[in-house]
Legacy VTK file of the C-alpha trace (Angstrom):
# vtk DataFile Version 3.0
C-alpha trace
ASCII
DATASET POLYDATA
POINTS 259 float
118.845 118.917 77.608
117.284 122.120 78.658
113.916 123.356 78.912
112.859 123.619 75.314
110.120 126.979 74.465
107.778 123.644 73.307
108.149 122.223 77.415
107.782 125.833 78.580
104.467 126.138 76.516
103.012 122.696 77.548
103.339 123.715 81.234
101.863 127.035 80.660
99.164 125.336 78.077
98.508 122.503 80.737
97.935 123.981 84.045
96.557 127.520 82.729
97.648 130.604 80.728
98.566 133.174 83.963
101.250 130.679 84.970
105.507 131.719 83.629
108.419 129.321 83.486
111.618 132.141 83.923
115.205 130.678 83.526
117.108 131.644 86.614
120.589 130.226 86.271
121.841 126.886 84.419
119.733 124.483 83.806
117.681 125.902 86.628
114.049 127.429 86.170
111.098 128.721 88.187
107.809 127.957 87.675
105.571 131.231 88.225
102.119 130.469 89.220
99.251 131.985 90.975
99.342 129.382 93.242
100.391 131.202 96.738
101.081 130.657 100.307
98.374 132.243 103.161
100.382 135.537 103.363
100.344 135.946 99.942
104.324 135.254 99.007
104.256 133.137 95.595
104.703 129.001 95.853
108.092 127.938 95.135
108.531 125.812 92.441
112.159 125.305 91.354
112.692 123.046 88.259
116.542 121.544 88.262
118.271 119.449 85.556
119.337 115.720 86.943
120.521 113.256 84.284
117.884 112.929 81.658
115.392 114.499 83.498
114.138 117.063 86.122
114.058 117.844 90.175
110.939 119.869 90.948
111.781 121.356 94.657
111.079 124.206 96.620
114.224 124.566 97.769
113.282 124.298 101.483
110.895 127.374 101.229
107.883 125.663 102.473
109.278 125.216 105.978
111.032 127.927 106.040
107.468 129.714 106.158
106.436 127.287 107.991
108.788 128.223 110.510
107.518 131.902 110.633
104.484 130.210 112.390
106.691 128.261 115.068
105.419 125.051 113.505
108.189 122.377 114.488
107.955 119.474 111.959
109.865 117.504 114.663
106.775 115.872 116.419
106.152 112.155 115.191
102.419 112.756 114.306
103.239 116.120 112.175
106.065 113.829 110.181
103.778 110.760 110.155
100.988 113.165 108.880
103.508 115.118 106.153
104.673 111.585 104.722
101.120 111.382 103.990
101.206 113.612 101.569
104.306 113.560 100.240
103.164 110.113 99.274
99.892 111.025 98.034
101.564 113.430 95.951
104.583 111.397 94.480
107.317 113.580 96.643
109.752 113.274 98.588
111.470 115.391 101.195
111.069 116.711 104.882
113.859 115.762 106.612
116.464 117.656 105.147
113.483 120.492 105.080
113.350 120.298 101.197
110.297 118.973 99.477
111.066 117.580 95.980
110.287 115.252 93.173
113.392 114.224 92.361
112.948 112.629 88.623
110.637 113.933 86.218
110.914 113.149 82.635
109.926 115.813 80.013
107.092 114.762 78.987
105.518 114.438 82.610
106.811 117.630 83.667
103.227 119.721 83.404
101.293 117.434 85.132
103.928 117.085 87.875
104.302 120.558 88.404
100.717 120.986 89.306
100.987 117.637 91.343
103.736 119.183 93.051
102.022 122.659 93.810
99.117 120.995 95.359
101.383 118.757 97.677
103.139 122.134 98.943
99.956 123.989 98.974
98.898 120.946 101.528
102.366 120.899 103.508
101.807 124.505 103.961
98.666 124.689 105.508
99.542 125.846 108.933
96.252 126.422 109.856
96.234 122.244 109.768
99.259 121.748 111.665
98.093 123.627 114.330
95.201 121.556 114.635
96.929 118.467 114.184
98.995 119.344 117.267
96.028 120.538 119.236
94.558 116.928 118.441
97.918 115.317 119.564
98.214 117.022 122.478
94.294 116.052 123.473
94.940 112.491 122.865
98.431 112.141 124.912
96.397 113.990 127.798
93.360 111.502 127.579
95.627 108.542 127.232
97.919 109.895 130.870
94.519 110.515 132.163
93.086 106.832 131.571
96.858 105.814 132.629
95.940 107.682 135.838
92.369 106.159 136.092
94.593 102.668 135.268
95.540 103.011 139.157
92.223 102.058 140.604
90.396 99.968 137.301
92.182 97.672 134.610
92.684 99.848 131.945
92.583 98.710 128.311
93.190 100.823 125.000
91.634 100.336 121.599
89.338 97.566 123.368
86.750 95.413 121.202
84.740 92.810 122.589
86.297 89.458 120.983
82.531 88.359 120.522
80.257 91.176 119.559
83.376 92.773 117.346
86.045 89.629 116.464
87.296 91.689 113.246
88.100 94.994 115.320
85.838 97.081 113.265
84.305 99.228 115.843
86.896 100.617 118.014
86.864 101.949 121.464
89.360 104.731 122.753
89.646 103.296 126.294
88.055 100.908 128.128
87.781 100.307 132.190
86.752 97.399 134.166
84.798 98.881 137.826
85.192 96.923 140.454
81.873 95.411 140.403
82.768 94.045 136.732
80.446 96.489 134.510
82.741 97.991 131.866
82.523 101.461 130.953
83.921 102.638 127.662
85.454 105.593 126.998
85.721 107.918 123.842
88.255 110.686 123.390
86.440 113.195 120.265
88.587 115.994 119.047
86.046 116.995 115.904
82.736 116.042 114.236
84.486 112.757 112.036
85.689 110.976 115.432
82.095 111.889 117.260
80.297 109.875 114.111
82.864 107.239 114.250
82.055 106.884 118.222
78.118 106.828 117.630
78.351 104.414 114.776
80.707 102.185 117.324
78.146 102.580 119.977
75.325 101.977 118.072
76.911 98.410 117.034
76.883 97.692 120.681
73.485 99.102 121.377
72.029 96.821 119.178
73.856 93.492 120.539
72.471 94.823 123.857
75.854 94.871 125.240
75.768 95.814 129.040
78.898 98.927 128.619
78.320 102.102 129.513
79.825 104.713 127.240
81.383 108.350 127.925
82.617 110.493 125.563
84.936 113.232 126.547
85.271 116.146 123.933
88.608 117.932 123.338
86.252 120.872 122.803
82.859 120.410 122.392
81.598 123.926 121.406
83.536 123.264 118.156
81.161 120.583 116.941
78.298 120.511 114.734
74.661 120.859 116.274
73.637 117.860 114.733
76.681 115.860 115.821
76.294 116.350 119.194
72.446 115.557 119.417
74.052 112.092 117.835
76.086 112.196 120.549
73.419 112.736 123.226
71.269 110.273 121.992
73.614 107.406 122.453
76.269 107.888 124.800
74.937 107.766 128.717
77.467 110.342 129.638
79.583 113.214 127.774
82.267 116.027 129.341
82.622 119.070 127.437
86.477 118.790 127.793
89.423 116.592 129.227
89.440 119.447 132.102
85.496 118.739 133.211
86.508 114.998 132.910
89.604 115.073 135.321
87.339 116.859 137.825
84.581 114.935 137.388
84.837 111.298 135.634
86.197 109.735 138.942
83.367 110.264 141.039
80.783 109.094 137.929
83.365 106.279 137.995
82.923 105.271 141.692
78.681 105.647 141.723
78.484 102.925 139.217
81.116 100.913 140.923
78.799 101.234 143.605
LINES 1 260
259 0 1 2 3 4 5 6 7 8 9 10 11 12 13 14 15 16 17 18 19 20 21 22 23 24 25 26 27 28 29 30 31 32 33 34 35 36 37 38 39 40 41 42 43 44 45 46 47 48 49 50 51 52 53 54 55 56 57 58 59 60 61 62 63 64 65 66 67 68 69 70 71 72 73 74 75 76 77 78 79 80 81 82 83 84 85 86 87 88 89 90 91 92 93 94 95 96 97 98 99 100 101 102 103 104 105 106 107 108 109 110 111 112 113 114 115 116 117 118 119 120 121 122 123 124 125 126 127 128 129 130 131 132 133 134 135 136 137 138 139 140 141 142 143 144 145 146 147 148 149 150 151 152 153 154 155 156 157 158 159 160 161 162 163 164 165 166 167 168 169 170 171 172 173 174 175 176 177 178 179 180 181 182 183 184 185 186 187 188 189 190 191 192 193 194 195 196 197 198 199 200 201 202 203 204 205 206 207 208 209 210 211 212 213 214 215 216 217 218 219 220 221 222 223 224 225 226 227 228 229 230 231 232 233 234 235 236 237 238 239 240 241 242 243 244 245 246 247 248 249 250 251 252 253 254 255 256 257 258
């Protein structure tokens, strides 16, 4: 079965009229689009007989560009987040380096080329991966921080209060038991979704009157929206502009309402 003028036309028909389907060996075609990466080189999009039907791949092009950027898909949260959207975007792939849909039938083959460039377009963004390991490399040094903290308090991750929160709803980052039994929480905020998420989770408490006091420590907090930090302010009873001004200054806040 190849790749009839009538399946050529419906791709080029379906996604839009600028994009080229050019035989490049048997059985084997490329899809050209103007779909491209951030430097400008074209998408790969590599359409491969199998049985009845079609691969669409890129032939391991997508890291390899990635690669140009030293982004190492090795890291558990950069594969957890690329199965994401492989998944979301019915492929398959990453770690062999080669993302695919591996069977395709004819008449889905438009649709699921387009699918397919949007998934690479996504696992491409290196922009993203940066800040994804930015945001895991916050979180492992706020978690070895409250490990540290975990020396003089009980320490307790992803705490709820069994009453005020039995269905885990609202969750809270950290939270440490002083010495004189008052329980400060603590909220690690790497961007302006997790700050909302904090103030929604410390408004629930606010309103129960529950007797915590909450800190939020920013991974950065000149990033942030205006209005997401004035959120911020208005709820939490103490903030550090960064895991650095925490480690220098958290324990002795610690200690003064221990007191």
């Amino acid at each position: 079965m190849s790749l009839t003028a009538e399946i050529k036309r419906n791709i080029a028909e379906t996604l839009c009229g600028g994009i080229r389907v050019v035989q490049k060996g048997l059985e084997r075609y490329e899809v050209i689009t103007p779909f491209t990466f951030d430097d400008g080189d074209v998408l790969p999009i590599i359409l491969k007989r199998k049985g009845d039907g079609w691969e669409i791949t890129d032939e391991g092009r997508t890291f390899l560009y990635l690669s140009y950027y030293d982004i190492d898909m090795n890291y558990e949260t950069r594969k957890n987040v690329l199965s994401k959207i492989l998944s979301s975007h019915f492929m398959e792939g990453g770690d062999d380096g080669i993302l695919k849909m591996p069977r395709v039938s004819g008449e889905d083959l438009a649709h699921a080329v387009y699918t397919f460039a949007q998934g690479a377009i996504k696992a491409s963004d290196f922009s993203m991966w940066k800040k994804e390991f930015t945001r895991s490399l916050f979180m492992e040094g706020f978690r070895e921080f409250m490990e540290e903290l975990g020396r003089t308090y009980p320490v307790e991750f992803q705490y709820h209060d069994k009453q005020l929160d039995p269905k885990k709803i609202y969750p809270i980052d950290c939270s440490l038991l002083l010495t004189n039994s008052k329980r400060v929480n603590l909220f690690a905020v790497s961007g302006d979704s997790k700050a909302k998420n904090s103030v929604i989770t410390m408004m629930h408490y606010e309103r129960f009157k529950a007797p915590f006091t909450n800190c939020v420590l920013f991974e950065n907090e000149e990033v942030l929206a205006r209005k997401t930090l004035i959120q911020v302010a208005d709820v939490a009873d103490k903030t550090f502009s960064s895991l650095e001004v925490a480690r220098d200054r958290l324990r002795s806040y610690l200690e003064k309402n221990a007191a």
